[in-house]
FIVEX-939848 format. One line per field, with one value per residue (C-alpha): residue number from 1; residue in one letter; x, y, z. Coordinates in Angstrom, 3 decimals. Each point is the difference from the previous one (the first is absolute). Layout:
! FIVEX-939848
seq: NUM;...
type: A;...
xx: X;...
yy: Y;...
zz: Z;...
***
This chain:
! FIVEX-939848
seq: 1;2;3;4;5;6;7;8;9;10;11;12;13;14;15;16;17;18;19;20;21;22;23;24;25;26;27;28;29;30;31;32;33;34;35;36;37;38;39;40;41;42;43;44;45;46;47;48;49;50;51;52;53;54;55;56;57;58;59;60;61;62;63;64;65;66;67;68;69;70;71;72;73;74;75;76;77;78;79;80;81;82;83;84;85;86;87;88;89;90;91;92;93;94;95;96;97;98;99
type: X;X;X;X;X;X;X;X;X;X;X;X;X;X;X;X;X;X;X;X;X;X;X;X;X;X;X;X;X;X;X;X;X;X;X;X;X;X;X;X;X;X;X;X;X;X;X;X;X;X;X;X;X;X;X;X;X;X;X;X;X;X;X;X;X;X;X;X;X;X;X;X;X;X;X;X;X;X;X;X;X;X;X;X;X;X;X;X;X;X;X;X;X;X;X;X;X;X;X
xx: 0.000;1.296;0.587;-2.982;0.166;-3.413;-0.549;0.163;-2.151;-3.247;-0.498;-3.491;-3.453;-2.810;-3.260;-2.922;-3.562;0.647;2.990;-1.493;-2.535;2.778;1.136;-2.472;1.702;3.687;0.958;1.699;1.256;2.902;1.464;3.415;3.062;-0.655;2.711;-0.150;-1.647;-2.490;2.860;1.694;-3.334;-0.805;3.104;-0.019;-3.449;1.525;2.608;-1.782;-2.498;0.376;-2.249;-1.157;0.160;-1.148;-2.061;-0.226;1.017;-1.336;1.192;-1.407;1.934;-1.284;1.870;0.106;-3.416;0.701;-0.264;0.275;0.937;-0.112;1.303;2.212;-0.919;1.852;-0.709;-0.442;1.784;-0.893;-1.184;-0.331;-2.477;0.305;-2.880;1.304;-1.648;1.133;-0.697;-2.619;1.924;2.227;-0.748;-1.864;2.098;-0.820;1.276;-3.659;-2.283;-1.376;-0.602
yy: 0.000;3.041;2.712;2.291;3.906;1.272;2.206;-2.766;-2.347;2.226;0.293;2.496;0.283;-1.927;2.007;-1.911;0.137;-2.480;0.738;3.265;-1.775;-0.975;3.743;0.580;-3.270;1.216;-2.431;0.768;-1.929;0.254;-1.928;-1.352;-1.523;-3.707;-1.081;2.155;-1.334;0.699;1.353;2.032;1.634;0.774;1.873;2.011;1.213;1.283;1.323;1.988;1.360;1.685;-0.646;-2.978;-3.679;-3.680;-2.084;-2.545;-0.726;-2.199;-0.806;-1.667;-1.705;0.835;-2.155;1.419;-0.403;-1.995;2.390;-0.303;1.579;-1.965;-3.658;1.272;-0.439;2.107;0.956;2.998;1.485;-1.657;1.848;0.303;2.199;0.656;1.034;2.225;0.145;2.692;0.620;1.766;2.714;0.758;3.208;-0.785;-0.135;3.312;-1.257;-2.312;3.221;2.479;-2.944
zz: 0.000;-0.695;2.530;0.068;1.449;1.605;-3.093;-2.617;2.125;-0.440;-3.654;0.025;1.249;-0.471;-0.516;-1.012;1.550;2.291;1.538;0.702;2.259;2.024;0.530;3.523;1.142;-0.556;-2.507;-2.974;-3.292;-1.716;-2.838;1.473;-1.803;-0.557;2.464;2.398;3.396;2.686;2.079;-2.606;-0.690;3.347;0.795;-3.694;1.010;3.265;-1.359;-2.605;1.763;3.372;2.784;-1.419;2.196;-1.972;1.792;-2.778;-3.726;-2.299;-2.869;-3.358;-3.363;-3.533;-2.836;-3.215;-2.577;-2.956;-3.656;-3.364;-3.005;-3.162;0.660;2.632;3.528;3.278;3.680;1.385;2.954;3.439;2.887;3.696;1.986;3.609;2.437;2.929;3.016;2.267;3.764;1.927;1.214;-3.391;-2.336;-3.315;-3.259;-1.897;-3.475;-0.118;1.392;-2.274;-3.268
***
């Protein structure tokens, strides 16, 4: 595995409907590097956000969805999304507020 920094282990934002429902709960989703793990992401989160404390992190594996073009067949990319739960008492992430 290669060695990961905290800023390449959170690759962007996930905004979709229903991560937003998650927002009043303090959980947030991220798409992650694929090898980057639970701990890794917990400590980039703290790290790039001050104030903030995870409580949890889960973490789930997209492969790649078969495509074609002509006779040829590929993969695309695979993925990793994290959901961050953060603690009671820690400050709200501002880059999700105001979507």
């Amino acid at each position: 595995m290669a060695d990961l920094k905290y800023y390449d282990v959170i690759l962007k934002p996930v905004i979709t409907e229903s991560s937003m429902a998650g927002y009043e709960n303090k959980k947030y989703t991220f798409l992650v590097h694929p090898e980057a793990t639970k701990i890794q992401i917990k400590e980039a989160v703290e790290k790039m956000f001050d104030g903030i404390t995870v409580a949890s992190v889960h973490t789930m594996n997209y492969d790649g969805k078969t495509k074609r073009r002509g006779m040829i067949y590929g993969k695309t990319a695979k993925r990793k999304k994290a959901i961050v739960q953060l603690t009671k008492d820690s400050k709200d992430i501002e880059i999700f507020h105001g979507v």
